[in-house]
Every structure is written in structure tokens, then in C-alpha cells.
LUMTI-951134 format. One record per residue (C-alpha): x, y, z; residue in one letter. Coordinates in steps of 0.001 Angstrom, whole numbers, plus 524288, in hexadecimal, padded with zeros to 5 digits. Layout:
BEGIN
XYZA...
***
This chain:
BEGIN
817E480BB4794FCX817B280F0D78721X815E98016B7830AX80C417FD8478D32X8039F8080A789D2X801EC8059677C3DX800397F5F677F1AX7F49F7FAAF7872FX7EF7B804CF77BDAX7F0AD7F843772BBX7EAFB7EE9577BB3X7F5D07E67C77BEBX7F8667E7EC789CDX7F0097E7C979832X7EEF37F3D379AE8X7F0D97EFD37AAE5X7FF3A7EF287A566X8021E7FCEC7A249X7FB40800CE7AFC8X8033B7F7BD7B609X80F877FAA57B00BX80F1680BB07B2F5X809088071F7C06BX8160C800937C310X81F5E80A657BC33X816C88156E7C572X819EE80DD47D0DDX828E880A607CE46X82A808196A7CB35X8254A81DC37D86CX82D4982A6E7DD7AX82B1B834DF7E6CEX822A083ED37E0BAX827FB84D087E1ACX81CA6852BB7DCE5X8121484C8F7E57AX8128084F967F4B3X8089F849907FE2AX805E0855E1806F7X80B29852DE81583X8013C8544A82003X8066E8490B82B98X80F8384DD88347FX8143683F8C83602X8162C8333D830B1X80E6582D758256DX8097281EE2829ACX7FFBE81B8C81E25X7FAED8200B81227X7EDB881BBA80B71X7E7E5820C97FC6BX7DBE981DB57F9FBX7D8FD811EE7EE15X7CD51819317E83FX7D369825ED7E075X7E259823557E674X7DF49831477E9ABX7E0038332E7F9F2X7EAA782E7E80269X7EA7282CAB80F68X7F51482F19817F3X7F5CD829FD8298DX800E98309D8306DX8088A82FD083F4BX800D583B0B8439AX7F39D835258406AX7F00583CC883594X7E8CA839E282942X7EA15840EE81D3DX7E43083F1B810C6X7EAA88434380332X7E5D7846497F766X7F0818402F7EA95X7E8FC846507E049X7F221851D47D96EX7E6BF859977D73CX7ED188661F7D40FX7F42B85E367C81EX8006C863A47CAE2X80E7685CF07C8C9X810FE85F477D99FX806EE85E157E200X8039D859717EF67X7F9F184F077F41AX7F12F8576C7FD0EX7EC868529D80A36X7DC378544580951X7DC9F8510C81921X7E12E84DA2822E5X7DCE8847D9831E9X7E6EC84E1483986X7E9B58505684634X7E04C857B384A3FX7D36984F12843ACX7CBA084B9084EB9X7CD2383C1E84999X7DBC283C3B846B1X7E34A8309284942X7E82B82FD6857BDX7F52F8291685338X7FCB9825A6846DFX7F4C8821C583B24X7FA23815508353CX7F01F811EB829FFX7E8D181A49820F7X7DF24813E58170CX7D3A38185780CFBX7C8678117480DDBX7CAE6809B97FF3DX7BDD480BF37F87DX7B9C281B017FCD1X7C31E826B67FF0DX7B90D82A0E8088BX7BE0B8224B81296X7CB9E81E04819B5X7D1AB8184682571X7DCCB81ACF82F09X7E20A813C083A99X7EC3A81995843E2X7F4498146984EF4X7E80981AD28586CX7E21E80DFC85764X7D7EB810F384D02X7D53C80F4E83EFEX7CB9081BEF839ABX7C31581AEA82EC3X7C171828F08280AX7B91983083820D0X7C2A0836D6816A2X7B5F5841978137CX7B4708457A82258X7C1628412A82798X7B8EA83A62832ADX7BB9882DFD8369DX7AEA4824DE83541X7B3FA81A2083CD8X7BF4D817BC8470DX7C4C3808F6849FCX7CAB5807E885640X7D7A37FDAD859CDX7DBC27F7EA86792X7EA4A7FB8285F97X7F0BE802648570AX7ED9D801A3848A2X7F71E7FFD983E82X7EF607FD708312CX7E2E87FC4E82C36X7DD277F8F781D93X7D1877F71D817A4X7D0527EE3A80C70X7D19F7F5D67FE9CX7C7F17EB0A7F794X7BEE87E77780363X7AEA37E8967FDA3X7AA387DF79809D5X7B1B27E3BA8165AX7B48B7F00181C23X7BE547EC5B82427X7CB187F44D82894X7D5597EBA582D6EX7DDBB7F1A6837D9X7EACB7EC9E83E7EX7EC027F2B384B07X7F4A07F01285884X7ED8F7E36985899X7F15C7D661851F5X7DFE77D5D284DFEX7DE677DBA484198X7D3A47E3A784238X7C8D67E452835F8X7C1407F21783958X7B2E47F1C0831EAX7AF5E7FD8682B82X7A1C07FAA782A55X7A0617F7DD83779X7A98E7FFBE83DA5X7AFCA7F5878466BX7BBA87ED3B846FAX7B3C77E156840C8X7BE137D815842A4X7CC787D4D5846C9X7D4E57CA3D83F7DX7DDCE7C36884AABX7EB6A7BE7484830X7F60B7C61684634X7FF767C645853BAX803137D51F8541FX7FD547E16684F68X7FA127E293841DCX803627ED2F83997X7FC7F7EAF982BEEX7F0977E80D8256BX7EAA27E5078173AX7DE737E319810EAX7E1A47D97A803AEX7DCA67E1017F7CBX7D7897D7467EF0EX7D0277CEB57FB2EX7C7887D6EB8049BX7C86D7CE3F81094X7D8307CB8181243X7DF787D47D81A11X7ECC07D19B81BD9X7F3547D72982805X802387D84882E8CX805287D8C983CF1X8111B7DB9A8459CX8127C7CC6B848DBX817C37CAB18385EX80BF17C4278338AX804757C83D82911X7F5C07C14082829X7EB4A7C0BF81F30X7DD487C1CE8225BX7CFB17C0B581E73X7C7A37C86F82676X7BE007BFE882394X7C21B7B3AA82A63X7C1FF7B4A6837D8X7CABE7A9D283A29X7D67A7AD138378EX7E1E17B43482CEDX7E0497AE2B82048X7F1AF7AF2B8217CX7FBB17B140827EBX808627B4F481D64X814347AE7E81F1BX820F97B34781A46X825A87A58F8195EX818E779F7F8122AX818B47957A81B80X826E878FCA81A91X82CA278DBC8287AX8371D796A582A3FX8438779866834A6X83B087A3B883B4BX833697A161847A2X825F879B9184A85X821F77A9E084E49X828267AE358400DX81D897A3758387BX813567A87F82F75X818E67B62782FB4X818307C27D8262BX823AC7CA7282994X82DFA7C6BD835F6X829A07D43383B50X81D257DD0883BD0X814217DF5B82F9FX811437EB8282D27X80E547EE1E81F09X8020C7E5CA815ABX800707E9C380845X7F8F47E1667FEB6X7FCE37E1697EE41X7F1077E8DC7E6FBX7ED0F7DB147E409X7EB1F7D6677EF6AX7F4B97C9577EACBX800AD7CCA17F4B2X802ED7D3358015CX80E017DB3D806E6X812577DA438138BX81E2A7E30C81A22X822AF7E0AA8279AX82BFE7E53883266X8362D7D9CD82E02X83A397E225821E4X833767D8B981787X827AC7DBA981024X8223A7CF4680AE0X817E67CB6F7FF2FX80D1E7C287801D1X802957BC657F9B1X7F5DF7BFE47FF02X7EEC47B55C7F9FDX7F87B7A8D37FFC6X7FF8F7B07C809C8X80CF77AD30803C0X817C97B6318062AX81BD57B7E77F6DCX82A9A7BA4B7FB00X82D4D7C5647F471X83A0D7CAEB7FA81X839347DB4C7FBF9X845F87DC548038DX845F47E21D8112BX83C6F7EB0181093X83BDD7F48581E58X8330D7F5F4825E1X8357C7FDF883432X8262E8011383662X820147FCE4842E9X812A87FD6C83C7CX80C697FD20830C3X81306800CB8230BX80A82804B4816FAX8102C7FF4D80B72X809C17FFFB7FD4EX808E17F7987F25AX8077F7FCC57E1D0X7FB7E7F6BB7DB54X7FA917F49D7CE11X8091E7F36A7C7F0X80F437E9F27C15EX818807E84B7CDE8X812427EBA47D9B4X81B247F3AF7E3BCX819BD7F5957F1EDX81E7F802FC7F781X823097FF7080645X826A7809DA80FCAX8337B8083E813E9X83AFF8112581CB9X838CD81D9181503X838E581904807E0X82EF48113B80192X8335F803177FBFCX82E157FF3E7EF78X82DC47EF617ECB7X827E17E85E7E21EX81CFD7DF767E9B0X820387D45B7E169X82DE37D3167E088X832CB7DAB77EBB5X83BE77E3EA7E3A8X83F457EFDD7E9CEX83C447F9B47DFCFX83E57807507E69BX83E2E8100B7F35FX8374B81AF77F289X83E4B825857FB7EX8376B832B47FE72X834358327C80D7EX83CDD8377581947X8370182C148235BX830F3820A9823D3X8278F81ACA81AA1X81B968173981E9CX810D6815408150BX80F0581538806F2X803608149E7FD89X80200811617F0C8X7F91F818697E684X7F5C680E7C7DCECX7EF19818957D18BX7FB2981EAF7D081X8049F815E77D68EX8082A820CB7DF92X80F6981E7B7EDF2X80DEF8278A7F8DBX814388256F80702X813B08298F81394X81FA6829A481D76X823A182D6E82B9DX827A083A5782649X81C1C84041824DFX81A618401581598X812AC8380680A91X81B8B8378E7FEC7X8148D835CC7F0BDX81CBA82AED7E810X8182282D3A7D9C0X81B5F826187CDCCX825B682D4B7C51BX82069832BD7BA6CX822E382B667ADCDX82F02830877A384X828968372679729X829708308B78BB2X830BC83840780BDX828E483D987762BX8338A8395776B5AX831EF82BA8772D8X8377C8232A765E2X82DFB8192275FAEX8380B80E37761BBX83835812EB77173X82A5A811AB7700BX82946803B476B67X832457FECC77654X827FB802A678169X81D007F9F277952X816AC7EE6077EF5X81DA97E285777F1X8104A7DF2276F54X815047EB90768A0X81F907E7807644EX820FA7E2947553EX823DC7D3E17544EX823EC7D4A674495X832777D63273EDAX835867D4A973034X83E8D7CA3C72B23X848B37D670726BDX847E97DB4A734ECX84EB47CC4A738B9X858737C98372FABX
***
């Protein structure tokens, strides 16, 4: 740190480097943070969890019961302990509560003013976060599973939805209808995903083990279908062809980057796919479980010089390095299941929600204090290697 700090004073080095390099060390020193308690308000499980990409200051949180609640992270009271406050709630007794379990919770990604929620009652709610009034309700023939709206979309307003239904629905905000369905999949849809670097592919997973990729644009068709096998013919089935996962997909995340895609399925593999060819990259993560009969919210880090993925997984949460498919840690802490996590990229903090009712804060570790008699010689060995003096004197050699 020492030595990447003063190659940035001196110009010798990007400074993109040093943010890199304590981004990663943050993120690889993730533990459960005594001092920091998220205050409990659902009186059941924890499905989702959602902070906003403007101040990384509001999280959302979708439980069992229905119930929204909205949390405040900032430690305003600047005091070693404190606890994240709920600012409100819609509970039970809010005349527009969710009927049924609410399975996806997301801020609207340019304006705090705004977010979404869709709940096994067959509707996806757009809210007012000032009034706590919904402005607009989208109703399903099914269930609903997930929703998303694109983080980078400037053209399209478009909420894509994966209900009961194989259709994936695209819900217009402008409008305020379903503007369009994208027909394909075989079986309902678990999982869906807006691509952040390209505002008109959405990738989505189904229950029949395909993953596809779309642009909404193009009426025609899926742009792909991923195939775990890129295309070699293998000793499965016919039926098995130009599949994902051998079992439902329930879990899309994309890489900040939008270069890669992770997919997690029912068949205990998660698998790594370039977004751009549609090639499953191969990396090998191990078995990786998976018991949920819906969808799982998984998270990826942004920014590091490794990126990590953080993958519920019974009640523990599995960290993997997205590239090489090292597992690096599990992060234990809840008493039940895991079923979300988010990642908050300004801090690289990790909060998660589980069956048992809680949402645990995982905060870096805070970093050892350098000794104030530190040597001069201890010193040197930290520098950046354009430090270091390549002169020696004839004496020095012989």
C-alpha cells in the first residue's frame, strides 16, 4: 500500500491501480460486522434485497410476508455501533401491500424517487418512494418471479418480467402497458437481466435449462440460445442440445462490464459465458448448490483487480473468483437459508437476506496500523520497483 501510494504521489503509477488494489483487499477481507446491525422489521423470510446506484445510500429489502422496507446505511450518529434504521415500511396493514410473497425488489437506477416490486400476487408495482403510493400496477395471467430494468437504458423504458409463463414480458413505463412479449423459452421463466454496457439485450433463464439472449428490438427471434457444450455433439439427449444448465435456471448476473454472464442452475453448476459470442468460457466453480425452486439473487464485485461473485448457498454465502473459479471463502453468520445478497460497490460492502428473518452487514476488516517506529529499510520493501536504486559501485561487487 505503502509503495503504491507513493508511485501514484510521483506519477509513476495509474492511479486506477491503487483503487483497484484496496478495492480487492476490501473485498477479500469481508467479515461479519459486530458493530453494524440492520434493524429487523419482517417477521419472515428475506427474498431480495436492492440499494440504490445513485448515493449507495437506501436499500431495499422484499420479504415472505409481503412487506417492503426501506433502510437507511448512512451511520449518521458517527458512532463506532450503530444500526441501519428502517425510514418505512409497507406493511401489513398498507392498503396496497403485496397479496403474496415479494420475490424482487428494485430502485429505479437513475432517481431514488422511484422503485419497483413484484410479488407472487401476480403483479409487478411501481412506487413512489416520497408518497409510498404506487403510480402504476402491471398485472400477470401467473406468478412473477423477477423483474429488472436496465441500469444504462436512455431510449427504452422497459421492465422485463419472467412470470408463470414461458413469454417474457417487456412492461412500458411510459405507456403503462405490457408493450411486448419475447416468445421462446418452453417453461416459466426463473431469471432475468438487462446487459449493462448494451441497452437492448436482455438475457433470460427458464425452468426448461436454457438460457437465451435477446434484443428486444428484433421481433424475430433470440439473438442466442447458450450452449454448455458450444456446439460439440455430446452423449446427452436431443432434448439435452443447446442447453444452459441440465436443470432449472434460476440465477443471471452480468460482470460490471457487461463482457461475461453468470448463470446458476438447479443442476449444482454455475457456469461463465461470454456475452458477446455466447461461449460457455469453462471455468470450473465446483458443485456449487443450489435447492431453490425459484429465483436466487446472487451478486457480483465491480471494480477489483479479481472480480468475486458472492452466491447464496444454504446458509452461508460462497465467495468464487469469476474468472478462475477459486473458492475463496464462506461467509457464515445466518441460522437458515440464504437467499439474496447485494453488493455495495462504494464501499465494497455485502449485505444478505435469509429465511431467518435477518439482513446481516459483511464489512471489510479494518486495515492493521502501521507502526510509528516502522524502519526505513521496512519502508523501502513496500515501494513500487521504479523506486528501487539500480546504481551499485564497483566496491559494492567485488
Amino acid at each position: 500500500m505503502l509503495g503504491l501510494l507513493s508511485a501514484r504521489q510521483a506519477g509513476l503509477d495509474d492511479p486506477a491501480r491503487l483503487r483497484r488494489a484496496e478495492r480487492t483487499r476490501r473485498v477479500l477481507s469481508l467479515e461479519l460486522n459486530k458493530d453494524r446491525d440492520v434493524e429487523r422489521i419482517h417477521g419472515s423470510g428475506i427474498n431480495t434485497l436492492d440499494i440504490e446506484p445513485v448515493e449507495g445510500r437506501y436499500m431495499l429489502s422484499g420479504g415472505s410476508d409481503g412487506v417492503i422496507v426501506l433502510y437507511d446505511l448512512e451511520n449518521l450518529s458517527r458512532k463506532p455501533s450503530y444500526t441501519c434504521k428502517a425510514l418505512f415500511s409497507v406493511g401489513r396493514s398498507h392498503p396496497d401491500v403485496h397479496k403474496f410473497s415479494v420475490e424482487t425488489v428494485q430502485w429505479y437506477p437513475h432517481d431514488t424517487g422511484m422503485f419497483t416490486s413484484s410479488s407472487f400476487d401476480k403483479t409487478l408495482k411501481i412506487w413512489d418512494t416520497n408518497t409510498l403510493q404506487p403510480a402504476d400496477i402491471f398485472h400477470f395471467e401467473g406468478t412473477v418471479y423477477s423483474h429488472h430494468m436496465s441500469p444504462v437504458a436512455t431510449k427504452h423504458c422497459l421492465i422485463a418480467v419472467g412470470t408463470k409463463s414461458p413469454k417474457v414480458q417487456l412492461c412500458d413505463l411510459k405507456s403503462g402497458s405490457s408493450s411486448h412479449i419475447l416468445q421462446g423459452h418452453r417453461q416459466e421463466v426463473l431469471a432475468v437481466s438487462w446487459s449493462p454496457r448494451h441497452e437492448y439485450v436482455l438475457a433470460t433463464g427458464s425452468a426448461d435449462g436454457r438460457v437465451k439472449l435477446w434484443d428486444v428490438r428484433r421481433a424475430s427471434g433470440c439473438l442466442s440460445t447458450l450452449d454448455q457444450h458450444n456446439g460439440e455433439k455430446s452423449k446427452a439427449s436431443s432434448e439435452a442440445a443447446n442447453t444452459a444448465h441440465n436443470g432449472r435456471v434460476n440465477g443471471l448476473c452480468y460482470t460490471g462490464d457487461g463482457l461475461h454472464l453468470l448463470s446458476i442452475g438447479t443442476d449444482d453448476r454455475m457456469r461463465l459465458w461470454n456475452s458477446s459470442t455466447g461461449e460457455n468460457t469453462l471455468v470450473n466453480y465446483g458443485k456449487v448448490c443450489n435447492e431453490s425452486r425459484k429465483g436466487l439473487k446472487f451478486a457480483i464485485s465491480c471494480g477489483c483487480n479479481l472480480e468475486f461473485a458472492f452466491i447464496p448457498y444454504g446458509s452461508t454465502i460462497a465467495v468464487y473468483t469469476v474468472f478462475t473459479g477459486e473458492l475463496i471463502t464462506m461467509l457464515r453468520g445466518h441460522y437458515s437459508t440464504v437467499n439474496c445478497c447485494v453488493f455495495q460497490p462504494h464501499f465494497q460492502e455485502l449485505y444478505s437476506g435469509s429465511k431467518d428473518c435477518n439482513i446481516l452487514a459483511w464489512i471489510p476488516a479494518p486495515r492493521e496500523p502501521v507502526p510509528d517506529d516502522i524502519s526505513e529499510k521496512s519502508l523501502h520493501q513496500h515501494l513500487n520497483p521504479a523506486y528501487e536504486d539500480a546504481w551499485s559501485s564497483s566496491d559494492d561487487e567485488g
